[in-house]
Structures are given as structure tokens and as C-alpha cells.
C-alpha positions as CSV (number, residue, x, y, z in Angstrom):
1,X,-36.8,77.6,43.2
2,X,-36.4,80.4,40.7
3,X,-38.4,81.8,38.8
4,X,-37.5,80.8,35.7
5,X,-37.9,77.2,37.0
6,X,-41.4,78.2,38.6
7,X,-42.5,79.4,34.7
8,X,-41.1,76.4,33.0
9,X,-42.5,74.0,35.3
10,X,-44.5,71.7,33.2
11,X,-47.0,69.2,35.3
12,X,-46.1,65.3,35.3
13,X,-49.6,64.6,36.1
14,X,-52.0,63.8,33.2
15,X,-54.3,66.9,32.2
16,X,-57.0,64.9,31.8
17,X,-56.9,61.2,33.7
18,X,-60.1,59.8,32.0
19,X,-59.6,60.9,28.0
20,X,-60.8,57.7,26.0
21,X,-57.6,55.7,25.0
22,X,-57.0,56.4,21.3
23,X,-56.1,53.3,19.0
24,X,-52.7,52.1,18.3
25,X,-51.7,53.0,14.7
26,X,-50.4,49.6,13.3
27,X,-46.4,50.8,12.8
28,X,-43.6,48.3,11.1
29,X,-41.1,48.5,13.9
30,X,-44.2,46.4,15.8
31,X,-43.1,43.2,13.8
32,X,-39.6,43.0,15.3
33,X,-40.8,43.4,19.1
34,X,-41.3,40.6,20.7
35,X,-41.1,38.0,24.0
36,X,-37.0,38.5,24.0
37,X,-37.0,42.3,24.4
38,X,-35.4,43.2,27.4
39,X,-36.3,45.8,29.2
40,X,-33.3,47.6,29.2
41,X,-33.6,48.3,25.7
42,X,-37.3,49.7,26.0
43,X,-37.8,53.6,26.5
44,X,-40.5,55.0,27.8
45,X,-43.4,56.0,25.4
46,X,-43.5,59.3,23.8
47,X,-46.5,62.0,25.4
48,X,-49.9,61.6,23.1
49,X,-49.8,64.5,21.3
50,X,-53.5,65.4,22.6
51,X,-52.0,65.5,26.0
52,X,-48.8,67.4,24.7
53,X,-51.1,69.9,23.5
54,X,-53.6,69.6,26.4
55,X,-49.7,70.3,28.6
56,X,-49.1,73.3,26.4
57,X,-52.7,74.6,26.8
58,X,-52.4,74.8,30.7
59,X,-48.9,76.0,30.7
60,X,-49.8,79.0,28.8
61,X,-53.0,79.8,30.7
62,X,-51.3,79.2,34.2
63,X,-47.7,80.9,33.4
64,X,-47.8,82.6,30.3
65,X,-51.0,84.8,29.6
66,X,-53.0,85.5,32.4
67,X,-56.2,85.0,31.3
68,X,-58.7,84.3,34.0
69,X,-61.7,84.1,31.8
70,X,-63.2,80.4,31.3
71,X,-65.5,81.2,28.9
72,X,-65.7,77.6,27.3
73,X,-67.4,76.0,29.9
74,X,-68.6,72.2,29.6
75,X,-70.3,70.7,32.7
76,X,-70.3,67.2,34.2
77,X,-72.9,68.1,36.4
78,X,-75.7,70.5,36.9
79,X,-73.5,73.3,38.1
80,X,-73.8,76.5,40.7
81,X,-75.4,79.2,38.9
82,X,-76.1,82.4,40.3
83,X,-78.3,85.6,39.0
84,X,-76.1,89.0,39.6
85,X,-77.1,92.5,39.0
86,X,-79.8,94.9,38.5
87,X,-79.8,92.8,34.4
88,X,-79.9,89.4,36.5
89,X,-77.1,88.5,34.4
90,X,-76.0,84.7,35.1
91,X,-72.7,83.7,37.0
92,X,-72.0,79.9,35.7
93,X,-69.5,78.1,38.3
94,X,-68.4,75.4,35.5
95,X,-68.8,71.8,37.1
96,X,-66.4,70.0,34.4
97,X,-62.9,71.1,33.0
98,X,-63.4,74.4,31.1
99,X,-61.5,76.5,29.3
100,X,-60.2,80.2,28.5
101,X,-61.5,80.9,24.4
102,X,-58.7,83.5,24.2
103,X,-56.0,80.0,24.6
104,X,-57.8,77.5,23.0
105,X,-59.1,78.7,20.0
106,X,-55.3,80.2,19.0
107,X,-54.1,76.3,20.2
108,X,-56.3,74.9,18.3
109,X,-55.1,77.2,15.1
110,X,-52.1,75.8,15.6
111,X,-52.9,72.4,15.5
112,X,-55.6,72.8,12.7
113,X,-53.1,75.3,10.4
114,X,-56.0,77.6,10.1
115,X,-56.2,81.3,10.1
116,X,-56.9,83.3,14.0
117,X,-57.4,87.1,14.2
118,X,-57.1,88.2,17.5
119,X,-59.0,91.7,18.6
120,X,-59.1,93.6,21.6
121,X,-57.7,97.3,22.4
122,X,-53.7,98.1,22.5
123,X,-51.6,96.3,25.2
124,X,-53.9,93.1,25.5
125,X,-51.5,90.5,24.6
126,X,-52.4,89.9,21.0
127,X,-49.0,90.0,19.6
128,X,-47.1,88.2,22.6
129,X,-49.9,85.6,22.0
130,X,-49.2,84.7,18.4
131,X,-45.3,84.9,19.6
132,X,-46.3,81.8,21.6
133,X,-47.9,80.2,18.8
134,X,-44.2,80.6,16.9
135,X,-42.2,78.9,19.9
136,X,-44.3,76.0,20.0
137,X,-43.4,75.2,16.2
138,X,-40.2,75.5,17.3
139,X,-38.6,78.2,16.2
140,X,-36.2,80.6,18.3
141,X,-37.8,83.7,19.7
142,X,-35.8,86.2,17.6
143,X,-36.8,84.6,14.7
144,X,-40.5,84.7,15.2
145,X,-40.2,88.4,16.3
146,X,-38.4,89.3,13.5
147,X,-40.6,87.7,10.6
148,X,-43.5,89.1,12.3
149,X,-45.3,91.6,9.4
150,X,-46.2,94.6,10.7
151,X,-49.1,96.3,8.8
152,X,-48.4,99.9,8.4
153,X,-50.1,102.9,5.8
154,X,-46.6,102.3,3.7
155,X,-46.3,98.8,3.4
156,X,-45.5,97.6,-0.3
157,X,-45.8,94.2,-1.9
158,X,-41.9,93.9,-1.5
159,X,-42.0,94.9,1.8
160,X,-44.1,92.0,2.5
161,X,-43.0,89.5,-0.2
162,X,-39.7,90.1,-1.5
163,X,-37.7,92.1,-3.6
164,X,-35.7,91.3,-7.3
165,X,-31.9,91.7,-6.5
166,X,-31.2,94.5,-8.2
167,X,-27.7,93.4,-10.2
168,X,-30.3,91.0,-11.9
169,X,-32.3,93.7,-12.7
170,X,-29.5,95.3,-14.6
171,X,-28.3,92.6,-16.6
172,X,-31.0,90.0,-16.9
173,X,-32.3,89.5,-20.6
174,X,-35.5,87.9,-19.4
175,X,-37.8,87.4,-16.5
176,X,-36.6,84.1,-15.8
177,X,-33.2,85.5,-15.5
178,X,-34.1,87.9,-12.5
179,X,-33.6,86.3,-9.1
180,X,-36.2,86.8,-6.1
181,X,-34.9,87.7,-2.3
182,X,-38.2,85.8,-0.5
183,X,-38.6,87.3,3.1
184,X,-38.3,85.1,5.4
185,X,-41.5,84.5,6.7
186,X,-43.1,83.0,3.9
187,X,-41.5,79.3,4.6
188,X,-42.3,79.9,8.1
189,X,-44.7,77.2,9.8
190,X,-46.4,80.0,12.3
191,X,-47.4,83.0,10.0
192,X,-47.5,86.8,12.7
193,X,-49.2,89.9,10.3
194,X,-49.9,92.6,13.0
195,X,-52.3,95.6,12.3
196,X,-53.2,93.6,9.6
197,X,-55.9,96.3,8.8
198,X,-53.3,98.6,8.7
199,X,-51.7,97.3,5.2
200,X,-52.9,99.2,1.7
201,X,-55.0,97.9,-0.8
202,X,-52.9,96.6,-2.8
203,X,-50.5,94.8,-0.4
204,X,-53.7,93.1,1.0
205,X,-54.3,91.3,-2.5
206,X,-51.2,90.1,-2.3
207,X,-51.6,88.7,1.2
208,X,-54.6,86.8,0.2
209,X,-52.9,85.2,-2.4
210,X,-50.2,83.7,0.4
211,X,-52.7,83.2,2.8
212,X,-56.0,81.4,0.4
213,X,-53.6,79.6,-1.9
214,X,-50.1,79.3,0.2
215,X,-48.0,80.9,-2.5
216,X,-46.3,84.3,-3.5
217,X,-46.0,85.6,-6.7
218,X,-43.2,88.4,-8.0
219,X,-42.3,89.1,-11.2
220,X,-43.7,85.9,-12.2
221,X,-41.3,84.1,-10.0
222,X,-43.4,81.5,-7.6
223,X,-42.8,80.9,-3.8
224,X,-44.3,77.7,-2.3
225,X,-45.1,78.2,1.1
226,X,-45.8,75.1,3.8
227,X,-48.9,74.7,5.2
228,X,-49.3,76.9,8.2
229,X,-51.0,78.8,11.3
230,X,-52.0,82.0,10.5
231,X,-52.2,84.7,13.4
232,X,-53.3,88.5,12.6
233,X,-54.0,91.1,15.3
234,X,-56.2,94.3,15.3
235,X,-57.8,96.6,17.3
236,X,-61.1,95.5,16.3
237,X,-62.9,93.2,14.4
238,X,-65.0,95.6,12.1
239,X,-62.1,95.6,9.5
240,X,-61.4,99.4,10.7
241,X,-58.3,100.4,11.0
242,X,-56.1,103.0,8.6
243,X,-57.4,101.1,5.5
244,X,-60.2,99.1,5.0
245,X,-59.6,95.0,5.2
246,X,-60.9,94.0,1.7
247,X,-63.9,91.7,2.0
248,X,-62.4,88.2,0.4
249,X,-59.4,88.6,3.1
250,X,-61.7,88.8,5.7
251,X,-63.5,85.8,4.9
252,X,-60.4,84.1,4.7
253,X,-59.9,84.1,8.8
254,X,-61.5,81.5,10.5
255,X,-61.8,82.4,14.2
256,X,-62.1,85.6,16.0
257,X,-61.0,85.5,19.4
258,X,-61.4,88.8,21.9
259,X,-58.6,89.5,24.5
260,X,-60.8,90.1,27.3
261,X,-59.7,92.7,29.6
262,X,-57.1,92.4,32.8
263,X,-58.4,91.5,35.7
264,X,-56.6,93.6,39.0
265,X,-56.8,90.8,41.2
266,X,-53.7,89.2,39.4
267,X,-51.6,92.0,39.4
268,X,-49.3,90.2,41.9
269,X,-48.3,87.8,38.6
270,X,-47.4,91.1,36.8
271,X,-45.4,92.3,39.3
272,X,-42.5,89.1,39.5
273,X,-42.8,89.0,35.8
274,X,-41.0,92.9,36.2
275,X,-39.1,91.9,39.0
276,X,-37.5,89.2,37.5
277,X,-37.1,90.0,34.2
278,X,-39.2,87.2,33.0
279,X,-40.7,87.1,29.1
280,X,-43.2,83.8,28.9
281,X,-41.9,83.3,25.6
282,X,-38.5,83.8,26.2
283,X,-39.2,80.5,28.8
284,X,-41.5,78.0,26.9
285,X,-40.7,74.9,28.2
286,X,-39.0,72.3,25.6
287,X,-41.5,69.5,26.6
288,X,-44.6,71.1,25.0
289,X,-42.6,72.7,22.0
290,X,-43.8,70.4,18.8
291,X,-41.5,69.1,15.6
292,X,-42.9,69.1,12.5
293,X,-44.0,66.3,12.1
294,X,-45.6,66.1,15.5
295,X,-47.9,69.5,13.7
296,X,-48.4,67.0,10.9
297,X,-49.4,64.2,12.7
298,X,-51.8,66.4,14.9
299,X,-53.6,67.5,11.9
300,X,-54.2,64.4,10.4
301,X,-55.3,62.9,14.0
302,X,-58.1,65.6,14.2
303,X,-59.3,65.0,10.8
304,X,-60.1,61.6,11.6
305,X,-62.1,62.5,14.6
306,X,-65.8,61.3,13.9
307,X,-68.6,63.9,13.5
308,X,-71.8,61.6,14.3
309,X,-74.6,61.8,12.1
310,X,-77.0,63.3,14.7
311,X,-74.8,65.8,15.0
312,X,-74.1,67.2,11.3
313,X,-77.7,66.8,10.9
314,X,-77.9,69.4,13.7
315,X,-75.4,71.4,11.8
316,X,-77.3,71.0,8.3
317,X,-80.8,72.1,10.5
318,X,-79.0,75.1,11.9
319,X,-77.2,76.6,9.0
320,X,-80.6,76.4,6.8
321,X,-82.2,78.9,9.3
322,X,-80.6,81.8,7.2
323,X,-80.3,82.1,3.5
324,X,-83.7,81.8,2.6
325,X,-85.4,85.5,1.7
326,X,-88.8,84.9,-0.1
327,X,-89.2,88.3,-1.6
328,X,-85.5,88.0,-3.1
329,X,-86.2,85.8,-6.2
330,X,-88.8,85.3,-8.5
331,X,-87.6,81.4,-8.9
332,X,-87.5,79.1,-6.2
333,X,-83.3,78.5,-6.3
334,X,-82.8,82.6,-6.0
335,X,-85.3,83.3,-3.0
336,X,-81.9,83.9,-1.0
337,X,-80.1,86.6,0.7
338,X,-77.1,86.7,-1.5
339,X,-79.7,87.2,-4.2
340,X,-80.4,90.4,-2.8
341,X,-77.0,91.1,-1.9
342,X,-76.1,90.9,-5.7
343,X,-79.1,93.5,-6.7
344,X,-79.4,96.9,-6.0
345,X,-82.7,96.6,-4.2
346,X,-82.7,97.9,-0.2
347,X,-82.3,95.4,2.9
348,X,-85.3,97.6,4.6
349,X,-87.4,97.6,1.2
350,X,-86.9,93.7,0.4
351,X,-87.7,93.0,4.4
352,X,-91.1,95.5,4.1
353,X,-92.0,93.1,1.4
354,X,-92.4,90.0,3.4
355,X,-95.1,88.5,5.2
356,X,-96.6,85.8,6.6
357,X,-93.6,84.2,8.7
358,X,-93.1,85.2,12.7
359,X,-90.3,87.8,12.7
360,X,-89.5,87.0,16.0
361,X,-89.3,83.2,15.8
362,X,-87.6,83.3,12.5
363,X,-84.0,83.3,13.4
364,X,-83.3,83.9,9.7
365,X,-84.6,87.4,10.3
366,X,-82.1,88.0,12.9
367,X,-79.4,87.8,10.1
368,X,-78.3,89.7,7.3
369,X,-76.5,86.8,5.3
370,X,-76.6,83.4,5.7
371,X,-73.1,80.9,5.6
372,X,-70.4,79.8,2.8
373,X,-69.4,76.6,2.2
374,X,-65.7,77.6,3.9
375,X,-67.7,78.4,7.4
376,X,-68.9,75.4,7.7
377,X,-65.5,73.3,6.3
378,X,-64.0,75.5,9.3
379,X,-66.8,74.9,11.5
380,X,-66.3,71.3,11.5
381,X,-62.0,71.2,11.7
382,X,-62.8,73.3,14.5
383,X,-65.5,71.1,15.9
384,X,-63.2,67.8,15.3
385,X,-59.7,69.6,17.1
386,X,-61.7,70.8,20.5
387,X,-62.7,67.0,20.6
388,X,-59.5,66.1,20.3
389,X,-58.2,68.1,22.7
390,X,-60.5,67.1,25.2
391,X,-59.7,63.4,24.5
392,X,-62.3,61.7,22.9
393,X,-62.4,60.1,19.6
394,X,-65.9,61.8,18.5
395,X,-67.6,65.0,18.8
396,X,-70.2,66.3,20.8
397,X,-73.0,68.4,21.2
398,X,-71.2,70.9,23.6
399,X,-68.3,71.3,21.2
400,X,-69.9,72.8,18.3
401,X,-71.7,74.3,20.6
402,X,-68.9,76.6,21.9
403,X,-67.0,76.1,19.0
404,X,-69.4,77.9,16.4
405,X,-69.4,81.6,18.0
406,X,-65.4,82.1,17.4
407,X,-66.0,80.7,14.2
408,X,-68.6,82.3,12.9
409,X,-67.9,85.9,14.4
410,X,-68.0,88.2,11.7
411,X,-69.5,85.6,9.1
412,X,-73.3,85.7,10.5
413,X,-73.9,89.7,10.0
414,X,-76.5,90.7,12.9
415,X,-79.4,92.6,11.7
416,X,-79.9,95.2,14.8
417,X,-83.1,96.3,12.8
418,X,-84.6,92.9,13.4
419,X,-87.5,92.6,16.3
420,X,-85.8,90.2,18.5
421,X,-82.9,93.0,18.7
422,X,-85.9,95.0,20.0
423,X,-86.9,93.4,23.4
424,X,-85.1,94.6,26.5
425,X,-84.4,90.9,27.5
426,X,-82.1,90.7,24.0
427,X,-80.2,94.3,24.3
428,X,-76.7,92.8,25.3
429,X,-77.1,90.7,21.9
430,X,-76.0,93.8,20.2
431,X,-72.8,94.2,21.2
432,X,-71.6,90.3,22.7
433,X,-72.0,88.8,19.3
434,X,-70.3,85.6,20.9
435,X,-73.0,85.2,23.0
436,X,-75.5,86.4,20.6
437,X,-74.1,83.3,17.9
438,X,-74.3,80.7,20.8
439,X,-77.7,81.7,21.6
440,X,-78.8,81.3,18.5
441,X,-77.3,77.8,18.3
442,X,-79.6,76.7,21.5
443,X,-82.5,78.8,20.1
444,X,-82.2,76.2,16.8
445,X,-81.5,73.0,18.8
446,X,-84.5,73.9,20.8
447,X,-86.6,74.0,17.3
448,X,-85.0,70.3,16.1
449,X,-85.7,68.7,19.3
450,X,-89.5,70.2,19.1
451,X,-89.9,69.1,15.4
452,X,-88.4,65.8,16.4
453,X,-86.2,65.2,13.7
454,X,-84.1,62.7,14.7
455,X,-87.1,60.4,15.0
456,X,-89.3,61.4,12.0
457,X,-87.2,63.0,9.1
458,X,-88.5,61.9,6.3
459,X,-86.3,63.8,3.9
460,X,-83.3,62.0,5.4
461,X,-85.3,58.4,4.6
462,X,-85.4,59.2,1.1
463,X,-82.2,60.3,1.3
464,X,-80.7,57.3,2.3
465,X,-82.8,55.0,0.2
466,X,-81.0,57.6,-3.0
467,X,-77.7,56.6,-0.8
468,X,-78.0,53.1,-1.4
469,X,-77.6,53.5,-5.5
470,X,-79.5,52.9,-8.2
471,X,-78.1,49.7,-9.6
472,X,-81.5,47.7,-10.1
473,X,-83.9,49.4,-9.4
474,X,-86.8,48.8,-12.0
475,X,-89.1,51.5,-13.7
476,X,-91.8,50.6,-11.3
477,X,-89.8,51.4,-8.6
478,X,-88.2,54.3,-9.8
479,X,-91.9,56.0,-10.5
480,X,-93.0,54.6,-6.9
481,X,-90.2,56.9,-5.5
482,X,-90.8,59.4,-7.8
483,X,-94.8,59.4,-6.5
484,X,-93.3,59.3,-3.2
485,X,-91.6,62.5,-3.2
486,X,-94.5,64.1,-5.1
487,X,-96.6,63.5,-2.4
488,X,-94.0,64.8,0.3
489,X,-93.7,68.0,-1.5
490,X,-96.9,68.3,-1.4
491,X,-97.6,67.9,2.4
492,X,-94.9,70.2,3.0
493,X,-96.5,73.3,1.1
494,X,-100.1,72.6,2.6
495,X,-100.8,75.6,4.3
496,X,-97.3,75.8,5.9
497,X,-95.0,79.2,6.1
498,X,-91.7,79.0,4.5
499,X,-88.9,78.9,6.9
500,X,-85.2,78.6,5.8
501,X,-84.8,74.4,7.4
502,X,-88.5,74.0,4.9
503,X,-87.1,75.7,2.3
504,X,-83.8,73.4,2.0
505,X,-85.7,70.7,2.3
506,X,-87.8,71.5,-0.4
507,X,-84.8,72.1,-3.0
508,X,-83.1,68.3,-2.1
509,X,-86.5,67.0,-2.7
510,X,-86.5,68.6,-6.3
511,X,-83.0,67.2,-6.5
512,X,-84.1,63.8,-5.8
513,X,-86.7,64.1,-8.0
514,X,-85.0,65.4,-11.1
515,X,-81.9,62.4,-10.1
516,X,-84.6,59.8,-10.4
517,X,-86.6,61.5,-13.7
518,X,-83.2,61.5,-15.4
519,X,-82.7,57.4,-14.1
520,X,-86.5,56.7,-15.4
521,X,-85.6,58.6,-19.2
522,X,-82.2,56.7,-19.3
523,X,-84.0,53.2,-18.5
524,X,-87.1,53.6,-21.2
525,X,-83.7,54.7,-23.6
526,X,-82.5,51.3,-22.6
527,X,-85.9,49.3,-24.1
């Protein structure tokens, strides 16, 4: 066999055997098959495009980038776990189908049309990694290499949008009348900007305006661009680089994934690839290469993957753990970080102000800013497309679990000053913020479990009684709920300390309570 057949090979045999069945999706042609159809006539059904992404996955990890590092682990049983080192640092031997973060979370970019920066020093594999991404939409390899931006000290918003023809330029008696040359790139499915954090100030702007709201603007003449993945490449994840990345652009990128180091002990897989000539992208297979409407289609299948309450309550109980800063406001609503962020007052001064709360425990003190509203959108797409592409129709504890690091790498700031940075046990946390994130996560799962929320949360009841609508309900009632809420606010401030999850809690409760104290005004209005 050649080599070229050895690295297009593609398995025939399912990637994963038991994956839950997913429903047929009722489709018009259905009406005209019936008893009579011969089966001649009948072909073969297309490959689920779970499992045609699942195909692509292990292609690329087993002949394309060698990445040996299976970093997403998921179990199916207790597995082997071994203490190494002077540290005692654990050695997991995954018992269930795991998976290498520096594939996936790029794989799953593509299928999501979300935004993936990938870090790691020069000569990794970050660029010929998001060249993959642009074969699998499809498109030939010269073409992907050559609409690839690359960021460099130079680099003018024509060089990376377009430029006015210039005859136009001469003659044209209005804006209007001036005619745009659009690079390439920008109707491109698969968006490549490497360096990024190489590109000026300026042309930076501009790229946030193609990448947060999918157009480009020149001269008052407007480019539509299609929805698309988004790769970006740099040497390092702390925006550094010959300019620094602007701070909105940044938060525009939704995972961070590290290309780990190279591991000796495949060097043999090196050495064909120079013997034979052999460029994985230059051989992707045709079988796992996806249409456009097979992208479509794949996004709108993870979307309706089901996040289960118990899980998103998890998510709510986690995320409250760190915007909460009780010496930041005077008012209730602006004891938060961001409230501090916004005033000139210092972190270290505002922390030497608080009392009362365990630094240790607190996970919010481990933080210097708490989450947006687009980290935890991206959390959850991201949550919903490892799901799918493990199979199942709902998602689980484990994926956000490994999910959340990539995602919220750079959006949770560490604060190194904070005491749990401080014990010998928690030094590596300083520099593996993966792990550090992920930690976190068990750390809060460990405190929702303890508080039993699942069985008593009594915010959630109310909640659900507000759920139901107010249609009905008398004044009687409406003060009896009112009292009720009174009266849990009031348990909850009894001698308690004021952590972030209490704190949250607190502010729906006044919601509630000023939703049903406009209700009772509006039915006394009514007679």
C-alpha cells in the first residue's frame, strides 16, 4: 500500500458502536416510499454527520497531527491511576474513549462556527491545523493557504479588507460610484488570521468588526460575510506579541487551545512524512470533507442538543461564585468586580477592605473578574457540540466539565495574590490555567452537592411557581407570596457570610419581589 493510501485510509468501522440513535427528521420524499420500492432503486444511507465528524476527528489525530496527548478524558469505569514524581503528580489511564483537546476543540469550532485561537511556541502545528479546518469545508488547499491573513507590524485595513479600484477613484462623483475589490477571504466559510497579535491598532478594529458582526466596511461600501469558523494563531495567549491584542477582540475568541509539545517517541511518523513527501492536508480524504449544507445542518443539530436542568443549574451555581465583591458598592446591585474594575480604586486596597468570608474557601477570591453573558452562550454551544460528538442527544456532567477550561481560558483572570495560590499543594495552578479552571469546576460541584441543591432549593420553587404566570392569581395570593419571599430573605441574611451563589440568590429574590409588588399595585388599579 502507499503511503498516500495509508494517510487517506478512513475506517469503515463505526467510531463509536453504542452512540444513542438520533431521531428521524420527518422529510417529504418519506410520503412517496413505500411497499413497491425495489431494492434496486434504494442507496445506501448517507454517514450521520456525528459519525462523519467523529471519522474526521480520528483521521486527523491518527494521520494528520500527531498529537499524543488525551487530555479529555471521560471514563466508563474507575480507571488505572498512578502517583509519579517527587510532586506525586497523577498519571490517569482513561477507561472510556477520550480525546486530544488540541483536535477536538478546533473540530468542534468548525462545527459550532465559533472563534479558536490556537497558542503554543513556533513550529507546533498551529497554522497547518487551521489549514485542516479549511479542507474539511471544502475548499482546495491553495485556496485556504492563500486567503490565510497573516498579521504583520505593517498590515493596513486594505491589506486585510479590500481596496477601492483606483480608476473609480479618479472619476467617481460620489461614494456610491467607487467600486470595492473584497479580498477573498471574507466570503470564506473557514476564516485563517495568523500572528493575529501581530496586526496594528487600527487594523484590529476592523477585524472585530468582521469577526463580532460578520461584515466589512470600506468607504461606506458593506461586505456580508457567511457565517464561519474562525481560527487565529499566536505565540501566546497573553495578547503579546508586536502590538497589543485590544481587549474587545480578545473577548471575541471563544476557546483557547495549547499545542502541547512533540513527543520523541513518534518521530518514526515524521520521518515517512519527509520521505515521502507527504502534506496531511494536501491528502484529506473526500469522505470526511463536509458541503455546506452538511456545516449547516451540523449546527443546527447541536443546538438542539438538550442541556438538562440539573445541569444549567450547576452552571448558574458555578458562574455565581465570582462577581460578587462586597467592598465594591455601596448598593446592593454594584457590590461587583466590574464595579471596581470601572473605578480607580486598587485590586489590593478593595481586597484589604474585606472581611468576614474564608479566603481560602471562597473561590471568588481566586478570581479577578467574574463571566459575561457571551462565556456562558459559548460555554453552552460548546457544552451541546462535545455531546454531540460523542453521540448522545443530551449533555452531561463530564462534558461541561472538560468543556469549560478551553472556554474560559483567558476569560476567568487568576488572582496569583489570592491564598489558595499560596499553598505548595496549588503551585502548578499558576501556570496550567486549564487545570486550574477545571479544578475549580469540581471544587464548586463539590459545594452544590454539600448544600444539596438539587433536593432543597428553595429559590428555584419560587421560581417556578413565578414560571407558571400570573393569570389569576388573587391579591391574597399575590401578598402570601410576597410574605413568602420576605421571609426567605430574611433567613438567608441571619447571621450568614455573603458568598457570590448567596448573593445571586438574593438579587432574583428582590426581582420576584418587585414582579409581584408591581402585579399587587396593577390589581388594586383594577378595583
Amino acid at each position: 500500500m502507499s503511503p498516500f493510501n495509508i494517510f487517506q485510509r478512513v475506517s469503515k468501522a463505526p467510531t463509536k458502536p453504542k452512540a444513542t440513535p438520533r431521531a428521524h427528521q420527518f422529510d417529504v420524499a418519506d410520503l412517496y416510499q413505500g411497499p413497491l420500492e425495489s431494492s434496486f432503486d434504494s442507496k445506501a444511507p448517507p454517514l450521520a454527520l456525528d459519525e462523519k465528524l467523529r471519522q474526521a476527528y480520528f483521521w486527523i489525530v491518527n494521520s494528520a497531527i500527531i498529537s499524543p496527548h488525551y487530555d479529555i478524558e471521560y471514563n466508563d469505569a474507575p480507571p488505572q491511576s498512578f502517583a509519579v514524581g517527587d510532586n506525586k503528580r497523577r498519571l490517569t489511564l482513561p477507561s472510556g474513549q477520550s480525546y486530544s483537546s488540541y483536535v477536538l476543540m478546533p473540530l468542534l469550532t468548525f462545527a459550532t462556527r465559533r472563534k479558536c485561537l490556537f497558542v503554543g511556541g513556533p513550529g507546533r502545528g498551529k497554522t497547518a491545523s487551521a489549514i485542516l479546518m479549511g479542507v474539511l469545508a471544502g475548499y482546495p488547499v491553495k485556496d485556504v493557504r492563500r486567503a490565510m491573513q497573516h498579521g504583520h507590524p505593517q498590515m493596513t485595513i486594505a491589506d486585510l479588507l479590500g481596496n477601492p479600484l483606483p480608476a473609480d477613484l479618479v472619476n467617481a462623483q460620489s461614494m456610491e460610484d467607487i467600486r470595492i475589490a473584497w479580498r477573498s477571504w471574507l466570503g470564506m466559510r473557514v476564516k485563517i488570521i495568523d500572528e493575529y497579535n501581530r496586526i496594528p491598532t487600527r487594523t484590529q478594529s476592523a477585524l472585530l468588526t468582521v469577526m463580532g458582526d460578520n461584515y466589512a466596511e470600506v468607504l461606506n461600501h458593506v461586505f456580508e460575510c457567511p457565517d464561519s469558523a474562525w481560527y487565529l494563531t499566536a505565540n501566546d495567549d497573553q495578547g503579546g506579541g508586536t502590538y497589543q491584542v485590544i481587549e474587545a477582540l480578545r473577548d471575541r475568541i471563544d476557546v483557547i487551545v495549547q499545542a502541547l509539545s512533540f513527543n520523541p517517541r513518534f518521530l518514526n511518523d515524521l520521518l515517512v512524512r519527509i520521505e515521502e513527501k507527504v502534506r496531511p492536508e494536501e491528502v484529506v480524504p473526500q469522505e470526511i470533507v463536509f458541503n455546506e449544507a452538511e456545516i449547516d445542518q451540523m449546527n443546527d443539530d447541536i443546538l438542539a442538543i438538550e442541556l438538562p436542568e440539573p445541569l444549567r443549574r450547576r452552571i448558574e451555581f458555578f458562574t455565581s461564585q465570582f462577581e460578587m465583591s462586597e467592598a465594591a458598592g455601596a448598593q446592593f446591585e454594584y457590590m461587583t468586580k466590574d464595579t471596581a474594575r470601572l473605578s480607580a480604586v486598587e485590586w489590593a486596597q478593595l481586597i484589604a477592605s474585606e472581611s468576614g468570608r474564608d479566603r481560602l474557601k471562597d473561590l471568588g477570591c481566586q478570581t479577578l473578574n467574574g463571566l459575561s453573558v457571551r462565556n456562558l452562550m459559548t460555554l453552552i454551544v460548546y457544552a451541546k457540540a462535545l455531546a454531540y460528538f460523542r453521540g448522545n442527544t443530551a449533555v452531561e456532567l463530564e462534558d461541561l466539565r472538560q468543556v469549560l477550561p478551553f472556554v474560559l481560558n483567558d476569560k476567568l483572570r487568576p488572582d496569583h495574590d489570592a491564598p489558595f495560590f499560596a499553598l505548595p499543594e496549588n503551585a502548578a495552578y499558576r501556570s496550567d490555567g486549564i487545570s486550574w479552571l477545571r479544578h475549580m469546576f469540581d471544587l464548586s460541584n463539590a459545594e452544590y452537592e454539600r448544600l444539596r441543591l438539587d433536593q432543597d432549593d428553595p429559590v428555584g420553587d419560587l421560581q417556578r411557581e413565578f414560571s407558571q404566570g400570573l393569570e389569576g392569581v388573587n391579591e391574597s395570593q399575590t401578598r402570601t407570596r410576597i410574605t413568602k419571599i420576605e421571609r426567605l430573605v430574611a433567613e438567608f441574611c441571619k447571621g450568614k457570610k455573603l458568598y457570590g451563589h448567596l448573593y445571586d440568590d438574593l438579587l432574583k429574590l428582590k426581582y420576584l419581589h418587585q414582579r409581584y409588588t408591581n402585579y399587587l399595585q396593577w390589581l388594586r388599579s383594577q378595583g
